[in-house]
Residue frames as a rotation matrix with the C-alpha (Angstrom) as fourth column:
UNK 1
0.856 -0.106 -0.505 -10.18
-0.348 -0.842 -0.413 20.17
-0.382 0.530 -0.758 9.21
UNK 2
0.016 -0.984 0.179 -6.70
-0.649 0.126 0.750 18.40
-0.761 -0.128 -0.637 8.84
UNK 3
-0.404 0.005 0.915 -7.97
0.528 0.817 0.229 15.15
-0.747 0.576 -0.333 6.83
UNK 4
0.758 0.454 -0.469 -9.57
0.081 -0.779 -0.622 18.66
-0.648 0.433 -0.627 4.42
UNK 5
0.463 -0.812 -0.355 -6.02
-0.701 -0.581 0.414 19.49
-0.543 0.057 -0.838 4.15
UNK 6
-0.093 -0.285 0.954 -4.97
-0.112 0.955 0.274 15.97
-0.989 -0.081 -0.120 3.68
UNK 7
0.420 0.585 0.694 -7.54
0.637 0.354 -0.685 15.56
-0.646 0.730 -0.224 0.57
UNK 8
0.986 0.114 -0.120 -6.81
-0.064 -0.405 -0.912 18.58
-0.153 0.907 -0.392 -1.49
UNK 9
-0.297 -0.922 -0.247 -2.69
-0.840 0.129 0.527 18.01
-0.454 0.364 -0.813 -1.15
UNK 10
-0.498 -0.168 0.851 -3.63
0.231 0.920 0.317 14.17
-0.836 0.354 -0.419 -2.58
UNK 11
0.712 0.669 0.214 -6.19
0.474 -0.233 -0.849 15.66
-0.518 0.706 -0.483 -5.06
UNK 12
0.672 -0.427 -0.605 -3.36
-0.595 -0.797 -0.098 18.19
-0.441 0.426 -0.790 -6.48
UNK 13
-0.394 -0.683 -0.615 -0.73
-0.888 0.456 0.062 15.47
0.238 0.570 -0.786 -7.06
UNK 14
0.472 0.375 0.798 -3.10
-0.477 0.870 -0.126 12.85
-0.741 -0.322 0.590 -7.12
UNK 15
0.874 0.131 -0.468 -1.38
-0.479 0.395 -0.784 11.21
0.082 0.909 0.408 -10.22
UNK 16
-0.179 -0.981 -0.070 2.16
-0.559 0.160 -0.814 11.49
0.810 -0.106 -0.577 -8.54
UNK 17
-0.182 -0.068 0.981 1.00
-0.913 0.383 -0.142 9.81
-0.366 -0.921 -0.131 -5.13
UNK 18
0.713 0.693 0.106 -0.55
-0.551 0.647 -0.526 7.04
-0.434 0.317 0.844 -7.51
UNK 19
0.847 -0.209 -0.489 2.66
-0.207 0.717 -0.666 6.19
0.490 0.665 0.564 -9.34
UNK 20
0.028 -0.577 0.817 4.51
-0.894 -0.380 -0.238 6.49
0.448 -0.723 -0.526 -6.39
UNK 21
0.170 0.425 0.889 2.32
-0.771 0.620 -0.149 3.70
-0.614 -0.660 0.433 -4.69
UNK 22
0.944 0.312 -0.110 2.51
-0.300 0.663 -0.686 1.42
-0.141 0.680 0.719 -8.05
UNK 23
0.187 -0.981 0.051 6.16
-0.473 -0.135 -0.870 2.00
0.861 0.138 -0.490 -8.21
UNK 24
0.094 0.030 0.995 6.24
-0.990 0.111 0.090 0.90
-0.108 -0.993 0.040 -4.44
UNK 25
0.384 0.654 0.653 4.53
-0.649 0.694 -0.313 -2.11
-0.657 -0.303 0.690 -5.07
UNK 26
0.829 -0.304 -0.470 6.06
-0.325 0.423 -0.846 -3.12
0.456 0.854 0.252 -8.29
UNK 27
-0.066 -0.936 0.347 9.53
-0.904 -0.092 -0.418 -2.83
0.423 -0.341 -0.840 -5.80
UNK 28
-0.055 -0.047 0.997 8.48
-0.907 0.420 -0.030 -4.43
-0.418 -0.906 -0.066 -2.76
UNK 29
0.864 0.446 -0.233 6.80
-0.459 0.510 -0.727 -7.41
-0.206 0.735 0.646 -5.31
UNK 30
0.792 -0.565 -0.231 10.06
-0.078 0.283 -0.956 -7.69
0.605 0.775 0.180 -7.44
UNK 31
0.078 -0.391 0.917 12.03
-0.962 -0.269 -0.033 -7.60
0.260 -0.880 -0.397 -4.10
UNK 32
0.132 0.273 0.953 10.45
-0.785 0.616 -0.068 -10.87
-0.605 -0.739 0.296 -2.98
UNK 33
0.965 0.060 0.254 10.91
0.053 0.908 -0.415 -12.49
-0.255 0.414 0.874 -6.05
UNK 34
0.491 -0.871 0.026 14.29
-0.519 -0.317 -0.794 -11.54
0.700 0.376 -0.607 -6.58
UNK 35
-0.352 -0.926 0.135 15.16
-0.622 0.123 -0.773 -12.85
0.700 -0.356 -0.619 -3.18
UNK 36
-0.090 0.508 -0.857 13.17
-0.118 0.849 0.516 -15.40
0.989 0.147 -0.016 -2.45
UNK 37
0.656 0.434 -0.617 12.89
0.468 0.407 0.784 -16.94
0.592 -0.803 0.064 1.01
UNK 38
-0.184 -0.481 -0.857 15.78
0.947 -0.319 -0.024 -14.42
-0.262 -0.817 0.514 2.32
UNK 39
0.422 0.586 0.692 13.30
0.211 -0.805 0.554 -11.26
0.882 -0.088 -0.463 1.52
UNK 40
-0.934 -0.337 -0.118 13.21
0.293 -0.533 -0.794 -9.04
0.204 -0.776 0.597 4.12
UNK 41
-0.709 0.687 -0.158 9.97
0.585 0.699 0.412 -9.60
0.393 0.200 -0.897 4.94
UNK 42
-0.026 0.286 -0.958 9.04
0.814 -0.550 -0.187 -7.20
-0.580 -0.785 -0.219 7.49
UNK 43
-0.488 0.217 -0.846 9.78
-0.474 -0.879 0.047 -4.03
-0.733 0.424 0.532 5.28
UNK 44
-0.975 0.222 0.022 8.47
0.093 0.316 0.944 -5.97
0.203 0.922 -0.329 2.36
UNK 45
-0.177 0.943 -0.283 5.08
0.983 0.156 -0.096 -6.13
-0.046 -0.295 -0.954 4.32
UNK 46
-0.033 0.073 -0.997 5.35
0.558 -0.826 -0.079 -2.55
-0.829 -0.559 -0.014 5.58
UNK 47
-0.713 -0.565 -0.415 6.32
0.050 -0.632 0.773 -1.32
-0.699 0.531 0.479 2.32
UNK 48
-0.911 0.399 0.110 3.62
0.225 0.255 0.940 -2.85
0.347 0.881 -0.322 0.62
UNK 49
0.080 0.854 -0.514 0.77
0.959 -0.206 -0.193 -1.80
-0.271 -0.478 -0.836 3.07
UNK 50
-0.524 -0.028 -0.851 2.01
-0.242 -0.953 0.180 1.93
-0.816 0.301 0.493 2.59
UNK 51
-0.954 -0.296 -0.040 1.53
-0.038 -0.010 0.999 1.59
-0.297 0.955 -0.002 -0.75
UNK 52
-0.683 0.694 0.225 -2.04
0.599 0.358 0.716 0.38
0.417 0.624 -0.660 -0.42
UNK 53
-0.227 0.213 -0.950 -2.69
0.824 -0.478 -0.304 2.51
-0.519 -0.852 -0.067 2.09
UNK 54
-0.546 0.024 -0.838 -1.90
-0.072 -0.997 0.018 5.54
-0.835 0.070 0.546 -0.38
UNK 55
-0.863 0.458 -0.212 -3.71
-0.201 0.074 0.977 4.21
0.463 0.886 0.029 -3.59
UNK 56
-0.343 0.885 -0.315 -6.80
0.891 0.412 0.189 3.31
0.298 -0.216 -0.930 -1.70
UNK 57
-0.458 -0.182 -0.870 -6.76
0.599 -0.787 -0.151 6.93
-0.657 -0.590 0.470 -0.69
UNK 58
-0.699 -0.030 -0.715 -6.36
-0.595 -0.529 0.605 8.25
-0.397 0.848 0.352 -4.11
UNK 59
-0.800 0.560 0.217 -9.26
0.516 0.456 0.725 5.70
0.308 0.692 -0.654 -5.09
UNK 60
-0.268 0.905 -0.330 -11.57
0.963 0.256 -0.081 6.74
0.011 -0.340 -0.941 -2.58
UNK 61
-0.490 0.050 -0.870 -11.12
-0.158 -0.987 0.032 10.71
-0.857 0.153 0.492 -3.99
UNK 62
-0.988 -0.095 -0.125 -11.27
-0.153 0.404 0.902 8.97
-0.035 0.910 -0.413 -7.22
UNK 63
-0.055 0.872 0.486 -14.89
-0.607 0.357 -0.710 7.25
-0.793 -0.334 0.509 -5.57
UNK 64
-0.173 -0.048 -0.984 -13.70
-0.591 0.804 0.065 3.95
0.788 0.593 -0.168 -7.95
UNK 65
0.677 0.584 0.449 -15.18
-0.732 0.603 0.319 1.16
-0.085 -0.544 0.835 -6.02
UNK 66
0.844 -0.225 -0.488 -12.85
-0.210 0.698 -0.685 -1.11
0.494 0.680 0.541 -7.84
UNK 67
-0.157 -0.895 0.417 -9.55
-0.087 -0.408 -0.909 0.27
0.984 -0.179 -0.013 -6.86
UNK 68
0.058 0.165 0.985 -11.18
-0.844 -0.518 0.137 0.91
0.532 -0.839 0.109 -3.36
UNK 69
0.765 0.603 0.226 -11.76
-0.644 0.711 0.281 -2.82
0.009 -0.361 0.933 -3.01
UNK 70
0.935 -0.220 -0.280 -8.72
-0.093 0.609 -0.788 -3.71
0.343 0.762 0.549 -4.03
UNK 71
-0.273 -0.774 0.572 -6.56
-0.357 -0.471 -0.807 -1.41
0.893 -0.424 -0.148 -2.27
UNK 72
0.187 0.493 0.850 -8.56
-0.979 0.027 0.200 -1.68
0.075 -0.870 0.488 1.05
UNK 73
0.985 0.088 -0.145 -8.07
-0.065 0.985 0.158 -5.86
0.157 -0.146 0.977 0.32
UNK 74
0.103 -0.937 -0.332 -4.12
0.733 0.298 -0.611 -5.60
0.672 -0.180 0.718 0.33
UNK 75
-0.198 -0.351 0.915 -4.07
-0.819 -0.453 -0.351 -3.35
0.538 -0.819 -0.198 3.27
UNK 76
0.821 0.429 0.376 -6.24
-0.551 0.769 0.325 -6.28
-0.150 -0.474 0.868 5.13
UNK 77
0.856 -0.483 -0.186 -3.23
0.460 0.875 -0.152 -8.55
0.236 0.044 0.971 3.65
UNK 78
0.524 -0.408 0.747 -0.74
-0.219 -0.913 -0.345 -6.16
0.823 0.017 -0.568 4.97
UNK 79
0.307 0.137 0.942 -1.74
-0.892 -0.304 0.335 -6.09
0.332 -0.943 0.029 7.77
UNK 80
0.992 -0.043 0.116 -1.90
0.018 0.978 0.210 -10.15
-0.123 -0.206 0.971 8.11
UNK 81
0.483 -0.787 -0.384 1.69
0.246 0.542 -0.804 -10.46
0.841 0.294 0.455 6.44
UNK 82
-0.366 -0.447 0.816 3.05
-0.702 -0.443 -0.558 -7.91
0.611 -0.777 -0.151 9.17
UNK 83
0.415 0.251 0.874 1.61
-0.886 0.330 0.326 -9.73
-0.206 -0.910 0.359 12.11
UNK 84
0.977 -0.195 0.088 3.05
0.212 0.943 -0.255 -13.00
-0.033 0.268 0.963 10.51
UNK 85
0.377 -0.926 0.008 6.20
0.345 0.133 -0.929 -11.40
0.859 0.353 0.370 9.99
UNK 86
-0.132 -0.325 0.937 6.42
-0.771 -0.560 -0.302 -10.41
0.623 -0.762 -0.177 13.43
UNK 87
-0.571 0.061 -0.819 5.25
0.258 0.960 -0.108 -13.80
0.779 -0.273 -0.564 14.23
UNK 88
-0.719 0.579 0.385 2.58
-0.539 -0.113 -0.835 -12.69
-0.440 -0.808 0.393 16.34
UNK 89
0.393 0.917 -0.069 0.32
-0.834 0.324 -0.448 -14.88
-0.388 0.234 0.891 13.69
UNK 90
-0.810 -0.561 0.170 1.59
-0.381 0.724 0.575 -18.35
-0.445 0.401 -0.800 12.99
C-alpha cells in the first residue's frame, strides 16, 4: 500500500520531481567540471544517483523504456562511482 501512495504523490507532481532530477544532474555534472580533480566526489556520486533514482521512477509511471534504460543505467554507474569513491572499488 505505501509504494500506492508513493506513485500517485510522483504522478501529481510528476513534472516537478522530473525537473528537479535534471536540475540535480545538470548541478552535480557542472560541479565536476567546474572543479575538476578537487570535486567532491562522494556527494557528486550520491547526488547524481538520487537524481537517477527519481527520473527512472517518473519513467517507469511514464512506462518510457528509453528513459527507464537510461535512468536505471546511471543508477548502475552511481552506484560504481560511490563504491570507487569510497574506495571500496579500485
Amino acid at each position: 500500500m505505501p509504494v500506492q501512495y508513493a506513485n500517485r504523490f510522483v504522478l501529481k507532481y510528476l513534472r516537478s520531481i522530473e525537473m528537479v532530477g535534471v536540475l540535480m544532474r545538470i548541478f552535480s555534472f557542472s560541479l565536476v567540471s567546474w572543479m575538476g580533480p578537487e570535486s567532491p566526489f562522494m556527494f557528486v556520486w550520491c547526488f547524481n544517483t538520487i537524481d537517477a533514482i527519481m527520473l527512472a521512477w517518473c519513467s517507469i509511471l511514464r512506462r518510457d523504456p528509453a528513459y527507464i534504460l537510461l535512468n536505471s543505467f546511471w543508477i548502475l554507474v552511481g552506484i560504481v562511482g560511490i563504491l570507487r569513491a569510497a574506495q571500496i572499488l579500485h
